[in-house]
Each structure stands twice: as structure tokens, then as C-alpha cells.
PDB file of N, H, CA, C and O in Angstrom:
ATOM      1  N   UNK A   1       2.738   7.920 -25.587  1.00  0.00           N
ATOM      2  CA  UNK A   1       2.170   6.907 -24.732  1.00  0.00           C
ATOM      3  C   UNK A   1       1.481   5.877 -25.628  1.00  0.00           C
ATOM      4  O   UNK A   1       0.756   6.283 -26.537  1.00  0.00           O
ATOM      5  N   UNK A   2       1.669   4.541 -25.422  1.00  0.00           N
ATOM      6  H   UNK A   2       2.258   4.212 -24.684  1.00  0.00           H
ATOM      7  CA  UNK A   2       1.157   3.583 -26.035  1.00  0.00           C
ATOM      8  C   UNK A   2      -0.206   3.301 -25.320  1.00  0.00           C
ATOM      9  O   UNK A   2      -0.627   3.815 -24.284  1.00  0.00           O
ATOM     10  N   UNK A   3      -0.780   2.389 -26.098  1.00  0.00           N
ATOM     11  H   UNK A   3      -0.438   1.971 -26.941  1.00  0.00           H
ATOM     12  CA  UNK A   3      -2.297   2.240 -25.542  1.00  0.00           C
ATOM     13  C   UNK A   3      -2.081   1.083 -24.667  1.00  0.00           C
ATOM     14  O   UNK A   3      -2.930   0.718 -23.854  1.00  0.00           O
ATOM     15  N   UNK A   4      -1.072   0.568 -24.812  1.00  0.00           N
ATOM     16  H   UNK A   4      -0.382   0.865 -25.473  1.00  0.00           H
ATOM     17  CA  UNK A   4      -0.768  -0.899 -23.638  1.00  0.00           C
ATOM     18  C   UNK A   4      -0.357  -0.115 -22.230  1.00  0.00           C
ATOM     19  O   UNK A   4      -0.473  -0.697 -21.152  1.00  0.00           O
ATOM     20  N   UNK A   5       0.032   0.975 -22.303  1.00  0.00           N
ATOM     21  H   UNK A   5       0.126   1.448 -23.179  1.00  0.00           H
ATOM     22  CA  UNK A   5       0.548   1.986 -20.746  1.00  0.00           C
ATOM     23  C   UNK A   5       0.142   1.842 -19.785  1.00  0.00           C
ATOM     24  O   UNK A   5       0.622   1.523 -18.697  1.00  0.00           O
ATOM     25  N   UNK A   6      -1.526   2.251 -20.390  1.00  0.00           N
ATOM     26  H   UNK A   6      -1.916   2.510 -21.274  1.00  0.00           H
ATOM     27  CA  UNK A   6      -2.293   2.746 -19.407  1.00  0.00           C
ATOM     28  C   UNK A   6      -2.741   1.092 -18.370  1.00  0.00           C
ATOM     29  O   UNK A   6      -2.947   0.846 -17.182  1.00  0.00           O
ATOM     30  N   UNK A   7      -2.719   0.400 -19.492  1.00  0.00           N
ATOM     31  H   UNK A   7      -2.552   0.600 -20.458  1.00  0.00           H
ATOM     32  CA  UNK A   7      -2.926  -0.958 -18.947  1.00  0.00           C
ATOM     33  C   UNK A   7      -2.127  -1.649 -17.928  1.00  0.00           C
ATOM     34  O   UNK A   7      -2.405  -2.074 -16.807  1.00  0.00           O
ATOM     35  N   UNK A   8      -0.936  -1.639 -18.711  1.00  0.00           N
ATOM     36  H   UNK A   8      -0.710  -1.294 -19.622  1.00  0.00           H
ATOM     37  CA  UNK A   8       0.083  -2.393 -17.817  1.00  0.00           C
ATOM     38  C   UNK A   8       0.740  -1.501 -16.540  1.00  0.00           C
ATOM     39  O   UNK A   8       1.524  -2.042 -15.759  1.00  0.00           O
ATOM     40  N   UNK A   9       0.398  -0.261 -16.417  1.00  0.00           N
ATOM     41  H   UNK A   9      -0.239   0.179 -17.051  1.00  0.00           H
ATOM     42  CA  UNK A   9       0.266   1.193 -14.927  1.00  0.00           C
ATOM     43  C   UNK A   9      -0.489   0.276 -14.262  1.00  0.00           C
ATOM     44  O   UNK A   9      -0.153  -0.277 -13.214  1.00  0.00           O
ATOM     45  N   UNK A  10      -1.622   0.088 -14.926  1.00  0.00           N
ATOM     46  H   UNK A  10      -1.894   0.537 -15.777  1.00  0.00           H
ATOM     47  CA  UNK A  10      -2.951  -0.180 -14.002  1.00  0.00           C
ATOM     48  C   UNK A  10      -2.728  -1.866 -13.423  1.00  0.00           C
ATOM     49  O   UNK A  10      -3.364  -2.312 -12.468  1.00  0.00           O
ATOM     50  N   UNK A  11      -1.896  -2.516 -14.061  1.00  0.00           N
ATOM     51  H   UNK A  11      -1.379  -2.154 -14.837  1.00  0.00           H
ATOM     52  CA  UNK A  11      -2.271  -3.845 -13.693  1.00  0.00           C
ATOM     53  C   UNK A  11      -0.982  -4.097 -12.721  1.00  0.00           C
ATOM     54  O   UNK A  11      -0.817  -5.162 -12.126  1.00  0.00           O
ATOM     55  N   UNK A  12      -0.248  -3.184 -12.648  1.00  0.00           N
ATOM     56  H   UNK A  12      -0.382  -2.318 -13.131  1.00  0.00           H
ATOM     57  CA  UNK A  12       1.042  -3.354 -11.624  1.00  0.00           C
ATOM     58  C   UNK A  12       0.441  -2.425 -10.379  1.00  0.00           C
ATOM     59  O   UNK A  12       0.295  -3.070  -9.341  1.00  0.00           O
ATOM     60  N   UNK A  13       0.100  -1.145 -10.311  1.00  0.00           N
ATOM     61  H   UNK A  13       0.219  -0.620 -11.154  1.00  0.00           H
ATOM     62  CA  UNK A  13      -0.564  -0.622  -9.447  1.00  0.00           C
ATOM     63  C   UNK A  13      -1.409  -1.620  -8.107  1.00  0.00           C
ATOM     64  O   UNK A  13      -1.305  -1.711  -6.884  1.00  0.00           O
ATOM     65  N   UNK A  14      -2.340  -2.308  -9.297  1.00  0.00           N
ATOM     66  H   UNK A  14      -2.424  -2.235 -10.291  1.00  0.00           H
ATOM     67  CA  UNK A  14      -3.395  -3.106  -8.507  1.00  0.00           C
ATOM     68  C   UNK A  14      -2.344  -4.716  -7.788  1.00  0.00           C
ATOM     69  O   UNK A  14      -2.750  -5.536  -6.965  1.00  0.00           O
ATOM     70  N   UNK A  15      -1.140  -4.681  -8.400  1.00  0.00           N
ATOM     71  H   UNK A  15      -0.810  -4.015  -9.069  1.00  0.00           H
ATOM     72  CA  UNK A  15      -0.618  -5.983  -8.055  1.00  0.00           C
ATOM     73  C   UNK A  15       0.436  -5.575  -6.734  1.00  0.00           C
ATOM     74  O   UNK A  15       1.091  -6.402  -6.100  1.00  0.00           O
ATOM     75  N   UNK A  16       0.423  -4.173  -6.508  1.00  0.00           N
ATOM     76  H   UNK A  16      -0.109  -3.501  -7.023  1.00  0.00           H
ATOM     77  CA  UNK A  16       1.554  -3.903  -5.395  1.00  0.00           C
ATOM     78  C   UNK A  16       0.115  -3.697  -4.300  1.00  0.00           C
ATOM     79  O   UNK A  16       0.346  -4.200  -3.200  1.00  0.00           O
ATOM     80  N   UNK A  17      -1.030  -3.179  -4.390  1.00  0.00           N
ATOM     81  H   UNK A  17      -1.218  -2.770  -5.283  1.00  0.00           H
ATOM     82  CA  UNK A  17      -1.940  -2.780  -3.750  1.00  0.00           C
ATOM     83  C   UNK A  17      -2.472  -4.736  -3.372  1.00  0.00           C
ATOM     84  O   UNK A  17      -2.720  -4.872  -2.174  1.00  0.00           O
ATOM     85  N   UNK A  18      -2.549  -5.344  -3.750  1.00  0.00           N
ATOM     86  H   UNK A  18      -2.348  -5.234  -4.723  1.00  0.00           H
ATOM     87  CA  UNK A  18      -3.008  -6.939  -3.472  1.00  0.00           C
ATOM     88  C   UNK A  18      -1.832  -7.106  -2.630  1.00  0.00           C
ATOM     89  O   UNK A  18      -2.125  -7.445  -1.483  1.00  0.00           O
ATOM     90  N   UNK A  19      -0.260  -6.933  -2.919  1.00  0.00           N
ATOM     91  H   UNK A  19      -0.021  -6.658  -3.850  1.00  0.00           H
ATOM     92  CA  UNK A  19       0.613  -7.720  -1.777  1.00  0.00           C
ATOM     93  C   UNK A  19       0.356  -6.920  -1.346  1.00  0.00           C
ATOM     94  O   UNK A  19      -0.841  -6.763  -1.587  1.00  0.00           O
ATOM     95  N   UNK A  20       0.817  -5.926  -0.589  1.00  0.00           N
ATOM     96  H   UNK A  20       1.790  -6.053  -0.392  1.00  0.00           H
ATOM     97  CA  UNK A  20       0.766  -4.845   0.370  1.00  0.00           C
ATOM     98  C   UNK A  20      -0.801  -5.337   1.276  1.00  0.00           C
ATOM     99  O   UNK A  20      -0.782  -5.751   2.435  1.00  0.00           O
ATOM    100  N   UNK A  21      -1.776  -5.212   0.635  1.00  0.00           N
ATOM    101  H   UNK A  21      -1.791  -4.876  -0.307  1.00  0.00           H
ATOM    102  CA  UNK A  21      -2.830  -5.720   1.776  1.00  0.00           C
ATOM    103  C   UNK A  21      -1.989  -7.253   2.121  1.00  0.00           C
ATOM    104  O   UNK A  21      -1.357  -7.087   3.165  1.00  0.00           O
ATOM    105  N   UNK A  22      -1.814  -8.495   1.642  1.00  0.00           N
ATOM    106  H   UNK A  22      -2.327  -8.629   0.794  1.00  0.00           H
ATOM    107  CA  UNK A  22      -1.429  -9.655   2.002  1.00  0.00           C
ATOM    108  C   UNK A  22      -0.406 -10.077   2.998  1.00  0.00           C
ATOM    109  O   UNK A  22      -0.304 -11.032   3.768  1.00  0.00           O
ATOM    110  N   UNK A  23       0.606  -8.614   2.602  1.00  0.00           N
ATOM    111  H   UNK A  23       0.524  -7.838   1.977  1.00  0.00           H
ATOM    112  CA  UNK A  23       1.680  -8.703   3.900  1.00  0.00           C
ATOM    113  C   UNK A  23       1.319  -8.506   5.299  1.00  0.00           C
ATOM    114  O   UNK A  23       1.543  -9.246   6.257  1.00  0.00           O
ATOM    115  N   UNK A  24       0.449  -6.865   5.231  1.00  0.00           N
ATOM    116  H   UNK A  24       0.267  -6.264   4.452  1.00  0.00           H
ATOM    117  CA  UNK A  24       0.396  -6.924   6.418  1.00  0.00           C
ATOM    118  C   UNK A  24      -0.878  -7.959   6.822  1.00  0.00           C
ATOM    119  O   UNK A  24      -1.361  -7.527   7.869  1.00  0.00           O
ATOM    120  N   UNK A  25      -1.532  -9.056   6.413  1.00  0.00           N
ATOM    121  H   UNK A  25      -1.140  -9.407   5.563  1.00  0.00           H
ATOM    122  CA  UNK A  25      -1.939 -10.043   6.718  1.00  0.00           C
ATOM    123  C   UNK A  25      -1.177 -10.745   7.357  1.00  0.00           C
ATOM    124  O   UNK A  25      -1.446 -11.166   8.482  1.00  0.00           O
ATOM    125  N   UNK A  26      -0.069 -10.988   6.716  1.00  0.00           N
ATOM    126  H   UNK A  26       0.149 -10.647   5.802  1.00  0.00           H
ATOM    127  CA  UNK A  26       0.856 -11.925   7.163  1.00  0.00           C
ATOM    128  C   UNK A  26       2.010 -11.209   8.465  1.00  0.00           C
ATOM    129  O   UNK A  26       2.823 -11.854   9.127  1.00  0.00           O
ATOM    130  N   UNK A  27       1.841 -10.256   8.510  1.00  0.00           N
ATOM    131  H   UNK A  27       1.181  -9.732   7.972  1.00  0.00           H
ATOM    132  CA  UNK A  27       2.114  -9.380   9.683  1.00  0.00           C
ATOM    133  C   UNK A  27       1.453  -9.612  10.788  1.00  0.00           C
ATOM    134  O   UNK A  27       2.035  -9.635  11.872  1.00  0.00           O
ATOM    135  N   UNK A  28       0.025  -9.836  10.656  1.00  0.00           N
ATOM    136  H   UNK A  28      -0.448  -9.817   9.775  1.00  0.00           H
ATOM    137  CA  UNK A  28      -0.399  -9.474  11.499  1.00  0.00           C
ATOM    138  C   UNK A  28      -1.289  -8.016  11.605  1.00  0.00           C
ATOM    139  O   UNK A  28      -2.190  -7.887  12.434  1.00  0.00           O
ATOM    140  N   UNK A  29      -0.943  -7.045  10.740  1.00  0.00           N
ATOM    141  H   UNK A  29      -0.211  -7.150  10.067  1.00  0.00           H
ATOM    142  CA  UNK A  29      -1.392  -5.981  10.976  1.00  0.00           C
ATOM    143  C   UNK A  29      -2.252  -5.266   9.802  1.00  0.00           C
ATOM    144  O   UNK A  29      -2.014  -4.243   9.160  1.00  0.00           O
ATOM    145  N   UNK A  30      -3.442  -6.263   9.750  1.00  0.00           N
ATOM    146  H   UNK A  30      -3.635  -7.094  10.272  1.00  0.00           H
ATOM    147  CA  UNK A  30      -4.560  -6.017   9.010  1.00  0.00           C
ATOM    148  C   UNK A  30      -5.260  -4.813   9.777  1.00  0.00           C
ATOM    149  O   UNK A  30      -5.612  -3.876   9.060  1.00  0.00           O
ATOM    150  N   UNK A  31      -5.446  -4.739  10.799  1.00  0.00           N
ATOM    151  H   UNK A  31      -5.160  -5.500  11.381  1.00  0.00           H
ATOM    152  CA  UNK A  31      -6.048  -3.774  11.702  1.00  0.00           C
ATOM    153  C   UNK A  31      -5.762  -1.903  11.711  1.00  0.00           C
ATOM    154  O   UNK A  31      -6.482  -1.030  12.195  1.00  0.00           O
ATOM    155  N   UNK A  32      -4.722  -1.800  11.135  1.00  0.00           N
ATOM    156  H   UNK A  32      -4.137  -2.509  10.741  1.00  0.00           H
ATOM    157  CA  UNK A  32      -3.559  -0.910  11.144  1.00  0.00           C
ATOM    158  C   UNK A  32      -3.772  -0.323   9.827  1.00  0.00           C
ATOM    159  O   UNK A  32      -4.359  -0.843   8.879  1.00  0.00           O
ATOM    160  N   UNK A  33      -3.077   1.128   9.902  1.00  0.00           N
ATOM    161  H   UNK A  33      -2.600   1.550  10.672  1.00  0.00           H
ATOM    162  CA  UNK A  33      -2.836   2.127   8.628  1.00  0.00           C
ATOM    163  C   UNK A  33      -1.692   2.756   9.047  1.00  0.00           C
ATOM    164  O   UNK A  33      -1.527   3.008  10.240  1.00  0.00           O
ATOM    165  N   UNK A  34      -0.937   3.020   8.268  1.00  0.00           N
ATOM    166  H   UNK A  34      -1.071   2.816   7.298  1.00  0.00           H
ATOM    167  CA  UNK A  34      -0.172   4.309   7.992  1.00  0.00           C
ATOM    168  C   UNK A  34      -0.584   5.695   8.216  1.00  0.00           C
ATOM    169  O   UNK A  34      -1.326   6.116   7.329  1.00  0.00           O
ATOM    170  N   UNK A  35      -0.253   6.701   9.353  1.00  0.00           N
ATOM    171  H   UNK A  35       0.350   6.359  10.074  1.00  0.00           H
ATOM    172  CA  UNK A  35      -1.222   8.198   9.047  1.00  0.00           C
ATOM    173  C   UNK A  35      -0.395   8.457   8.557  1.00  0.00           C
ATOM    174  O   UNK A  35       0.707   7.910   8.501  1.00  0.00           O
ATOM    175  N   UNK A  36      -0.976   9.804   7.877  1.00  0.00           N
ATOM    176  H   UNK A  36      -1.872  10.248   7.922  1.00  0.00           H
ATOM    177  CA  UNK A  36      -0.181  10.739   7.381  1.00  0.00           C
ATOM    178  C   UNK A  36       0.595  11.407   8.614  1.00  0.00           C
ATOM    179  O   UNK A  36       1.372  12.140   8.002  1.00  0.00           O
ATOM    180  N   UNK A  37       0.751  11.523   9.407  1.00  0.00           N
ATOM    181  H   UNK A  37       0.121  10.928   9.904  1.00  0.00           H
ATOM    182  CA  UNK A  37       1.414  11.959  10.562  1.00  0.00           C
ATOM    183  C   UNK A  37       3.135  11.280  10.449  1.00  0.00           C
ATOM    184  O   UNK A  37       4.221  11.859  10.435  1.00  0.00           O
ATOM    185  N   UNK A  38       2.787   9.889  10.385  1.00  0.00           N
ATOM    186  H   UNK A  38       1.904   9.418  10.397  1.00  0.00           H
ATOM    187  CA  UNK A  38       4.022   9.426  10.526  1.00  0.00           C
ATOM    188  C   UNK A  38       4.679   9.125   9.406  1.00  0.00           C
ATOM    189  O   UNK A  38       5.898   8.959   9.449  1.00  0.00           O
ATOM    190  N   UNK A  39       3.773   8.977   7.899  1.00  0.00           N
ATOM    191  H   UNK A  39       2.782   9.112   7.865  1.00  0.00           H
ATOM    192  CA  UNK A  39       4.356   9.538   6.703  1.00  0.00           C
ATOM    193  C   UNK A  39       5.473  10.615   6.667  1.00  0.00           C
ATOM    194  O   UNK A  39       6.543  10.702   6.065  1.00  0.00           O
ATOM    195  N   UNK A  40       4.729  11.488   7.644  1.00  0.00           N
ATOM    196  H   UNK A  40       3.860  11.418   8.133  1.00  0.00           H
ATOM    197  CA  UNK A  40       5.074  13.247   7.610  1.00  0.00           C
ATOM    198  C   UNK A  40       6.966  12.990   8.097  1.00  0.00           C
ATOM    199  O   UNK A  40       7.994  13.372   7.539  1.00  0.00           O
ATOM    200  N   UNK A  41       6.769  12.309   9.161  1.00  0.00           N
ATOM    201  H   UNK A  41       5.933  11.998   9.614  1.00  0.00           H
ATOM    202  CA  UNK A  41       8.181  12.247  10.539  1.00  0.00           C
ATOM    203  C   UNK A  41       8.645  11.347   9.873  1.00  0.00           C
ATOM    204  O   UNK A  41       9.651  11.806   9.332  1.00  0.00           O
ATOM    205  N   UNK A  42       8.473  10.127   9.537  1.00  0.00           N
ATOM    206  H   UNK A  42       7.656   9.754   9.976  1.00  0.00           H
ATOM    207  CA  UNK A  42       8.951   9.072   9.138  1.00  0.00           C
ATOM    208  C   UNK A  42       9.063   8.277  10.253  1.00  0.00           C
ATOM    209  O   UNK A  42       9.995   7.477  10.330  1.00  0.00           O
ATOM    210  N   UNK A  43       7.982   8.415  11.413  1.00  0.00           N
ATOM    211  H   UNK A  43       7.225   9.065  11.351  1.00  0.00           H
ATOM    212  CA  UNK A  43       8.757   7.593  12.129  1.00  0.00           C
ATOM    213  C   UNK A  43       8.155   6.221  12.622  1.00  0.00           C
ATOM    214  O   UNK A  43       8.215   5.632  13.701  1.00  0.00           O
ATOM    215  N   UNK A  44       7.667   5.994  11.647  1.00  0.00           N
ATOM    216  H   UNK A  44       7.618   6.473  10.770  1.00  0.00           H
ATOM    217  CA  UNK A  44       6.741   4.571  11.511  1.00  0.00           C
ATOM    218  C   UNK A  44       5.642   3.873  11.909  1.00  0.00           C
ATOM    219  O   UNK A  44       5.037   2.993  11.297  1.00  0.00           O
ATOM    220  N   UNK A  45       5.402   4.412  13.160  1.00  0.00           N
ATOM    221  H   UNK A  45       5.894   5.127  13.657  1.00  0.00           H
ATOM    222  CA  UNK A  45       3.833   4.369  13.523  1.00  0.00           C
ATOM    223  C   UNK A  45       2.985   3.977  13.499  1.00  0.00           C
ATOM    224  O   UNK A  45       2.294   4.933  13.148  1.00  0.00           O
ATOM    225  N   UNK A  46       2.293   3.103  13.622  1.00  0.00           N
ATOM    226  H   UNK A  46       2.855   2.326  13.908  1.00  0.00           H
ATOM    227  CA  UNK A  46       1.262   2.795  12.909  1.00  0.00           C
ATOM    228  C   UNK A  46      -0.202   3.176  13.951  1.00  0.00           C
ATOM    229  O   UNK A  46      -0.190   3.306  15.175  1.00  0.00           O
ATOM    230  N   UNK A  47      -1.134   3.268  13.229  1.00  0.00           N
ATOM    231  H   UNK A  47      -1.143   3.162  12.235  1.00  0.00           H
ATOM    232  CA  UNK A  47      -2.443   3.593  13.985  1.00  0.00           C
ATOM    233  C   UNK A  47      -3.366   3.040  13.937  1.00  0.00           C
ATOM    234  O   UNK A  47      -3.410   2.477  12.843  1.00  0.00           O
ATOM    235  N   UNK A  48      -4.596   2.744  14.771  1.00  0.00           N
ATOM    236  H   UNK A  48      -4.560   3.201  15.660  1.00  0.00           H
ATOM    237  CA  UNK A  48      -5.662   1.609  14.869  1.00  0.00           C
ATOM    238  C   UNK A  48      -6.539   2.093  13.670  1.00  0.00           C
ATOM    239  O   UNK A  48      -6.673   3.316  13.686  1.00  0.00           O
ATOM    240  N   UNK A  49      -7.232   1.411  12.541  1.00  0.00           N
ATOM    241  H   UNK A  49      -7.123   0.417  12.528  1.00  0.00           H
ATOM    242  CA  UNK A  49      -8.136   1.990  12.100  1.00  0.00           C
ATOM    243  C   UNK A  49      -9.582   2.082  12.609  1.00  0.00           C
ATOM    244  O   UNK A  49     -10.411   2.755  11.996  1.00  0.00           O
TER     245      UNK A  49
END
């Protein structure tokens, strides 16, 4: 493992976690989570937080 790894893990991590909040902005569905329930089924779900 290089010492740039841990960095460039961390700086893509945080860059899918920024769109992912922005989409469902742009969705509409800031309000909303994923449970683990429908993780579980797959069957898409979403739930009020």
C-alpha cells in the first residue's frame, strides 16, 4: 500500500458520499433513507427519516 491510498480511498469515498446526498436533492428525496429492510429484499423502498 502506498501512502497516496489511503488518501485518494478517502477523497473518492467523500466525493460519491457529496453526489449521492446532491442527487437525491435533485430528486427530491432529501427527506428519505434507504432501510436496511429494503437493502435486505431489494425492493427499493424508501422510508421517512
Amino acid at each position: 500500500m502506498t501512502p497516496e491510498w489511503p488518501a485518494r480511498t478517502y477523497s473518492q469515498r467523500n466525493w460519491v458520499e457529496v453526489f449521492y446526498r446532491e442527487a437525491k436533492g435533485w430528486l427530491g428525496l432529501k427527506e428519505y433513507q434507504v432501510s436496511e429492510q429494503s437493502r435486505a429484499t431489494s425492493s427499493g423502498r424508501l422510508s421517512a427519516t
